[in-house]
C-alpha positions as CSV (number, residue, x, y, z in Angstrom):
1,X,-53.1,66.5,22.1
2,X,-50.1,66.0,19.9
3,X,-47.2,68.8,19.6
4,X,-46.2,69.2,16.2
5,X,-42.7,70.0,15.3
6,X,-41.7,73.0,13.3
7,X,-40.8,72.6,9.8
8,X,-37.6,74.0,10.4
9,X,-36.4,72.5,13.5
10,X,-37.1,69.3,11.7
11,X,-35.1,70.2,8.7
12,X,-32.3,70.6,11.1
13,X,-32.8,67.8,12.7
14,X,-32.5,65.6,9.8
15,X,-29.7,67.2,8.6
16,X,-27.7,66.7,11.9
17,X,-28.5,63.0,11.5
18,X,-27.5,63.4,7.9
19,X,-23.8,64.5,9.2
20,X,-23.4,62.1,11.7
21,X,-23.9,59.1,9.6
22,X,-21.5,60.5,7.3
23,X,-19.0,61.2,9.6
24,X,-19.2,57.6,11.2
25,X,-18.7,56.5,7.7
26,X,-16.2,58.5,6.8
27,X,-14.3,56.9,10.1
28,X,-11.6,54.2,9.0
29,X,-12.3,50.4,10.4
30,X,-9.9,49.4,12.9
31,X,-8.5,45.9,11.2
32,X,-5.8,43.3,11.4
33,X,-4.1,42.3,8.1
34,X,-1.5,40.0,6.8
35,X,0.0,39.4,3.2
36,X,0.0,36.2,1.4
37,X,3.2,34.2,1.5
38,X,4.7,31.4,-0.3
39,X,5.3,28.7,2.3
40,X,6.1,25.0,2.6
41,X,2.7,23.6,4.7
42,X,3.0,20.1,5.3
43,X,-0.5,17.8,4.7
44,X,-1.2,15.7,7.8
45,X,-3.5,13.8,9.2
46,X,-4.3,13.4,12.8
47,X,-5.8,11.1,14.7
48,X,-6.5,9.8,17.9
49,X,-4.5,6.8,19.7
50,X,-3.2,5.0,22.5
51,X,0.3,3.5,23.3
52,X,1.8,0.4,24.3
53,X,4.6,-1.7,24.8
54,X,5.8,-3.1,21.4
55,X,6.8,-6.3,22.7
56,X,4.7,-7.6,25.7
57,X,6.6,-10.9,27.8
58,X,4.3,-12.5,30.5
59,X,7.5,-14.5,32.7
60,X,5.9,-18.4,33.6
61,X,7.8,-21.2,35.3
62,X,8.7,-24.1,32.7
63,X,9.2,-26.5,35.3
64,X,8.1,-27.6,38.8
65,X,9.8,-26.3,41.8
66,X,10.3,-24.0,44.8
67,X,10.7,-20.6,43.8
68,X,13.8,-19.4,45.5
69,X,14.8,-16.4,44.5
70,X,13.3,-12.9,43.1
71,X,16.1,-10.7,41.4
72,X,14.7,-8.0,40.5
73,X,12.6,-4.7,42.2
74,X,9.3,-4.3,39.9
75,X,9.0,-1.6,38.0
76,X,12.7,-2.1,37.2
77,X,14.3,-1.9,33.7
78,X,16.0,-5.1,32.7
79,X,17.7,-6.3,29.8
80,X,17.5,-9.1,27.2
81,X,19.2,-12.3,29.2
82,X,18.9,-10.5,32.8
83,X,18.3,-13.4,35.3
84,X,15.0,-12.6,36.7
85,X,14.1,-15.2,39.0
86,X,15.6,-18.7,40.6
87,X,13.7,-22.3,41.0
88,X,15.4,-24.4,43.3
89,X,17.5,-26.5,40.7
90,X,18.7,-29.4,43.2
91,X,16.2,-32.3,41.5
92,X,17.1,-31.4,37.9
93,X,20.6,-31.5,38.9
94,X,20.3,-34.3,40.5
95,X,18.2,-35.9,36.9
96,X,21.8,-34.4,35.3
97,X,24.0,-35.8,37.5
98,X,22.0,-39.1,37.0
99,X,22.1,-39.3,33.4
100,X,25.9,-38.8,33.1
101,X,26.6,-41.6,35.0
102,X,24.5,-44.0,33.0
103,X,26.3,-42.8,30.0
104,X,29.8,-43.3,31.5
105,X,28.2,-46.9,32.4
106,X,27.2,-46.7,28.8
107,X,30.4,-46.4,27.6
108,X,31.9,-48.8,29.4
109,X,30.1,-51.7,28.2
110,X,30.3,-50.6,24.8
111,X,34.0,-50.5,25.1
112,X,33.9,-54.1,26.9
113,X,31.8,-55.1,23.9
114,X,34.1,-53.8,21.5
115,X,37.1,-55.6,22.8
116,X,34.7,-59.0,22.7
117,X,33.5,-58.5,19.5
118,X,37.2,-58.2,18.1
119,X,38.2,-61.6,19.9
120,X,35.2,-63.0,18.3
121,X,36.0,-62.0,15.1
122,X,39.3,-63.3,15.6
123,X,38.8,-66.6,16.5
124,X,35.7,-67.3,13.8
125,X,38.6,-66.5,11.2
126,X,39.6,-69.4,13.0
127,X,36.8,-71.2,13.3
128,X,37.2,-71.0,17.1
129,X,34.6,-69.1,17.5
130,X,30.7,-70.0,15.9
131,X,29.4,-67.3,13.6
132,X,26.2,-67.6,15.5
133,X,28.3,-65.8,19.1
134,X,29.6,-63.2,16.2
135,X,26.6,-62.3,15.1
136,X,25.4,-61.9,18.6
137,X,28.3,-59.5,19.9
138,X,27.9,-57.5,16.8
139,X,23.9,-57.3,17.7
140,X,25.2,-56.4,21.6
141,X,27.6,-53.4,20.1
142,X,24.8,-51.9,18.0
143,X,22.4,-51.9,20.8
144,X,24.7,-50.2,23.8
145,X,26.1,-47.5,20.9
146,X,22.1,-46.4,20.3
147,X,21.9,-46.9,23.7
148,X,24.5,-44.0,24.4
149,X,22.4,-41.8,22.0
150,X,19.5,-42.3,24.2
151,X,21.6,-41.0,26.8
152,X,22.7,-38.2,24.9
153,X,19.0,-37.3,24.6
154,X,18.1,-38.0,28.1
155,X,21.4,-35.5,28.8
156,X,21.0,-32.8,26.4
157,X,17.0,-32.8,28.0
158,X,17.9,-33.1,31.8
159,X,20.2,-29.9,30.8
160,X,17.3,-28.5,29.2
161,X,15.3,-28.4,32.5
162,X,18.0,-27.6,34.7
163,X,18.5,-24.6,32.6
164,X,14.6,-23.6,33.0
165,X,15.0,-23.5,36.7
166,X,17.0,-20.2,36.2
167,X,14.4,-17.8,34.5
168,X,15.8,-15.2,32.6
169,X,14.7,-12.0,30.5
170,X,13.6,-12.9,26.8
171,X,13.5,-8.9,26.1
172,X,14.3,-5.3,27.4
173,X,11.9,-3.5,28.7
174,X,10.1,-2.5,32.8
175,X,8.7,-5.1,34.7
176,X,5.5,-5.0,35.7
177,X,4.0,-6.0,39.6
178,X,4.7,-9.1,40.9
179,X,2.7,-11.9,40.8
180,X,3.9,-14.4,43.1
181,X,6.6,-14.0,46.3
182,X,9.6,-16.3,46.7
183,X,8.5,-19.6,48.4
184,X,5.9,-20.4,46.5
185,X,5.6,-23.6,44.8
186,X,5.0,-23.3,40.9
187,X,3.9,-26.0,39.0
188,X,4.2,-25.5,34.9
189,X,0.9,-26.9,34.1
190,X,-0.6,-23.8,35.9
191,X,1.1,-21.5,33.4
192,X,1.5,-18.8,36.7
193,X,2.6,-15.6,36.0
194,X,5.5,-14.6,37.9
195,X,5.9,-10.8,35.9
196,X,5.0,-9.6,33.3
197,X,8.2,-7.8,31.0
198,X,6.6,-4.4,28.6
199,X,8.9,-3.1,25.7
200,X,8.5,0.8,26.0
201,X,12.2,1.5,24.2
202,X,11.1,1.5,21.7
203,X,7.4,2.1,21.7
204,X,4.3,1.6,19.3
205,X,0.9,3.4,19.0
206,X,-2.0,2.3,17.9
207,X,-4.4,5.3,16.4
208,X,-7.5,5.5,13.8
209,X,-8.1,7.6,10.7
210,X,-11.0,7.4,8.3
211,X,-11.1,5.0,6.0
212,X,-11.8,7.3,3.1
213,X,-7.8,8.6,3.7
214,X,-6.4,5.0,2.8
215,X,-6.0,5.9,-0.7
216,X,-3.5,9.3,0.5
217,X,-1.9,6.9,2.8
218,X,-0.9,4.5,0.2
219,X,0.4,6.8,-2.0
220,X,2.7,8.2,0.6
221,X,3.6,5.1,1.6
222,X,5.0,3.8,-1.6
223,X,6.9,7.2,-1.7
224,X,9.0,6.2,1.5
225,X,8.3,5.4,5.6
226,X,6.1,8.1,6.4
227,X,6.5,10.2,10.2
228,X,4.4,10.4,12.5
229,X,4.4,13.3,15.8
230,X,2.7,11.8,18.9
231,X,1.0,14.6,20.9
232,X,-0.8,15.2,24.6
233,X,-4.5,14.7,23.5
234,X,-5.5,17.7,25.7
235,X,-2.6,20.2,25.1
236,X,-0.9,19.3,21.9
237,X,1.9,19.3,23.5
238,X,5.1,16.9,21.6
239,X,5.7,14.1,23.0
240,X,8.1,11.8,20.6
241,X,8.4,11.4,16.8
242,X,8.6,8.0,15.0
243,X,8.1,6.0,12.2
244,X,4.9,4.0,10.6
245,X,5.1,0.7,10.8
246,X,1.8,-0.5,9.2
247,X,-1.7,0.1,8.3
248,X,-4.6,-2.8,9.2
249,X,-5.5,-5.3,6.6
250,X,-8.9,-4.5,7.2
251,X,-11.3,-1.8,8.0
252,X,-13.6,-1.6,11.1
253,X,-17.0,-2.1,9.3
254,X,-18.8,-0.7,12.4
255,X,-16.9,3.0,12.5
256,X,-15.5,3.1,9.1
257,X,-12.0,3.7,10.7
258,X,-8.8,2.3,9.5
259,X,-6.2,1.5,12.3
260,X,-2.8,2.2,12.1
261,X,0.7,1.1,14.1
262,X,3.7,3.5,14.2
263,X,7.2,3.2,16.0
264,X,9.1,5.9,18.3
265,X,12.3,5.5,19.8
266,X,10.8,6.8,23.6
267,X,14.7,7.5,24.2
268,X,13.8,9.6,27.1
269,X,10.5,7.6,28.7
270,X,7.8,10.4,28.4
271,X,5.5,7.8,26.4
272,X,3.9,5.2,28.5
273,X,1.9,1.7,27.2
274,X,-2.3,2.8,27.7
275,X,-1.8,6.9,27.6
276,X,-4.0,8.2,25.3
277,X,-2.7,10.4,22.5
278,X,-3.2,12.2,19.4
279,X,-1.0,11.2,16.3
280,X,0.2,13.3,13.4
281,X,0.6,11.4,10.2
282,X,2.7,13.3,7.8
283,X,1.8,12.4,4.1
284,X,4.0,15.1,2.5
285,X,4.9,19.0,2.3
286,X,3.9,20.9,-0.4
287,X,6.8,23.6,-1.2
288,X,5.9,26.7,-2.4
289,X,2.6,27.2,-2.1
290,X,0.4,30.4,-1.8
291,X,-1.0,30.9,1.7
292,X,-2.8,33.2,4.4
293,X,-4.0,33.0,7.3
294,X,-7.0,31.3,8.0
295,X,-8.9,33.6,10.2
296,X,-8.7,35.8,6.3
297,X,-11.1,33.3,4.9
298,X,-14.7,34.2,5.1
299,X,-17.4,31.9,3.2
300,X,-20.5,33.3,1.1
301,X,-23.2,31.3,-0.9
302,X,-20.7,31.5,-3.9
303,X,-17.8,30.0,-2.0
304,X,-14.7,31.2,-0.2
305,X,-13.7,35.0,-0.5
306,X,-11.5,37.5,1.2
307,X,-11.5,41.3,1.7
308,X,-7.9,42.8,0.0
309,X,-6.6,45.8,1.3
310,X,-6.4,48.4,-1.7
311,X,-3.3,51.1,-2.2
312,X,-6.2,53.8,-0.9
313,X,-6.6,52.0,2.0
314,X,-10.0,50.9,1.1
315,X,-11.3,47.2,1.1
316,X,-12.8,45.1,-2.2
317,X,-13.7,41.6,-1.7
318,X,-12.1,38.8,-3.7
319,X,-12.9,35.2,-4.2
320,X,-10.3,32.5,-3.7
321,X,-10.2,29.1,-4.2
322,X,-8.9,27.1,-1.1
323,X,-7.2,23.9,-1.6
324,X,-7.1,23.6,2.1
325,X,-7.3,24.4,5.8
326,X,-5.1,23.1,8.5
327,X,-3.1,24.7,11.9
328,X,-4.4,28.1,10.8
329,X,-2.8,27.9,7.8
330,X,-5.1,28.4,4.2
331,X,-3.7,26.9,1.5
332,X,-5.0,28.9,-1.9
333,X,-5.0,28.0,-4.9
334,X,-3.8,30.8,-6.9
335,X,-5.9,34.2,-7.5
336,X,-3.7,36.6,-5.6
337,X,-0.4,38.0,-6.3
338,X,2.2,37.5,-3.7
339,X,2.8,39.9,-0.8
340,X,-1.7,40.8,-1.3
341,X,-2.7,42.5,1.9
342,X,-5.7,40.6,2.9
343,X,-8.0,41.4,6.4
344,X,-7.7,38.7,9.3
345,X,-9.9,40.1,11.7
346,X,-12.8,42.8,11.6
347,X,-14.4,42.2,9.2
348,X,-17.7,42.0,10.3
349,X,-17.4,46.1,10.4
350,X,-16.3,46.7,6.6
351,X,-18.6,46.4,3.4
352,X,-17.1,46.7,0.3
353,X,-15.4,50.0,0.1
354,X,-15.0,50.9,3.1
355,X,-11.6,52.5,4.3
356,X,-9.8,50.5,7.0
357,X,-6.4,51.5,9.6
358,X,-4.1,48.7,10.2
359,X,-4.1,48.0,14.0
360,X,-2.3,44.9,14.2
361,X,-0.8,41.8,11.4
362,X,1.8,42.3,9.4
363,X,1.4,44.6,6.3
364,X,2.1,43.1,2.6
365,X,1.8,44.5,-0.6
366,X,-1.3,46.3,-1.6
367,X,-3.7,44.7,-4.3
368,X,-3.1,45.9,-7.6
């Protein structure tokens, strides 16, 4: 059996409804606002990267020998010329020491054939002398003065290998582990690797972009060096600033991604060859430029709009054309008057018209 309600009672009923919803919308939506500012935003690109050494030096014995002597602790930072490592030099001195003598024998017979050759010439004005034993000491000076230029050779190399027994830095940078301990025998045809010397100061990345942002790059480019901000992949944190050096001359055909080498001074050693980065690449700033926050930006089938905060505190929504989005930043392309109050968060509560009470933001001009 089904009661039925009074006509009245329900009447009064509705009408309480009636009150409520009008009350609820007469209550102003709680809402975060800013104004749009003129700002300088900077266009970037980021990508991802990794670093390493800019110059890498693998250290190999040039000669045969004992290896003596290890001077240096790995890990340590050495510098350009820093003797590094000794091979016992006694046989290549020895080569040396050999070599000059045979020049100073050298030398002697040439001067012995010298004085002969000027007797000879001497007594052939004479005719005490044939021309045949003339022409034959002239022959004997000729030969011992190229043979002193062999000598010089055979000197200049003997001091050449004596000088590879002492190894030495080629560039600044940390040594690595080492590979082989002091008493080892190291043979040059073996090409060994006794350390290997990394270049961190200064210090290159290597990062990716898409290929479709080579023509941006360019442009920059042949504006001036372009700066780049290298960044902890997880935490964005700032790592070191630096320059660009180059992009690739070619394009990975199997991602599409154009590869890119920059420069940073790594004066302080927070950047380390292998560590995995993210890399800002800064094209250019645009001064000037009308912008809002981008949490203000909602999108709708007819593009990109905004809800502006009106003098009577009500809300109106109003298209916008954005140029672009970056760091929370919306760049707009004109439509709203400087200092426009627009909404940054709530709005999923408002509909057109609907009155609103600043809770948080910064408040701008009303809309006009």
């Amino acid at each position: 059996m089904k009661l039925a309600l009074p006509s009245h009672l329900f009447a009064i009923l509705v009408l309480a409804m009636t009150t409520l919803v009008q009350v609820a919308m007469a209550q102003p939506v709680p809402v975060e606002v800013a104004p749009l500012r003129m700002a300088d935003v900077p266009l970037t690109l980021d990508g991802l990267g990794s670093m390493q050494a800019l110059n890498t030096v693998t250290l190999r014995a040039q000669v045969d020998g004992i290896l003596q002597q290890i001077r240096f602790r790995e890990g340590q930072e050495v510098h350009a010329g820093d003797v590094l490592a000794q091979i016992d030099p006694r046989p290549y001195q020895a080569a040396l020491d050999q070599a000059l003598a045979r020049k100073a024998q050298d030398e002697a017979l040439l001067h012995n054939a010298q004085l002969n050759l000027q007797r000879y010439a001497d007594l052939a004005r004479d005719d005490f002398a044939s021309r045949q034993q003339l022409t034959n000491q002239q022959a004997l000076v000729a030969q011992l003065q190229a043979q002193l230029q062999g000598d010089d050779a055979t000197i200049a190399s003997a001091r050449i290998q004596l000088g590879y027994t002492t190894l030495t830095a080629p560039i600044s940078g940390l040594t690595g582990i080492l590979q082989v301990d002091a008493g080892n025998l190291l043979r040059a045809a073996e090409a060994t690797t006794i350390v290997v010397i990394a270049q961190v100061r200064p210090i290159a990345t290597i990062f990716t972009l898409p290929a479709e942002t080579l023509p941006d790059i360019r442009r920059a480019m042949a504006a001036g060096p372009l700066r780049v901000t290298v960044m902890e992949r997880q935490s964005s944190r700032r790592l070191g600033e630096g320059t660009l050096l180059l992009v690739n001359n070619q394009i990975d055909p199997a991602s599409g991604q154009l590869q890119l080498k920059a420069e940073l001074p790594n004066a302080d050693g927070a950047l380390w060859p292998g560590q995995f980065v993210t890399v800002r690449l800064l094209l250019r700033v645009d001064h000037a430029v009308p912008t809002v926050p981008s949490t203000a930006i909602q999108r709708g089938p007819d593009g990109y709009w905004v809800y502006v905060v009106r003098p009577d505190q009500t809300v109106a929504p109003q298209p916008v054309q954005v140029a672009r989005i970056a760091d929370g930043i919306a760049v707009l392309d004109g439509g709203l008057p400087v200092g426009t109050t627009v909404v940054t968060n709530g709005q999923f509560r408002l509909q057109p018209g609907s009155r609103v009470t600043v809770t948080g933001g910064t408040q701008g001009g009303p809309a006009r």
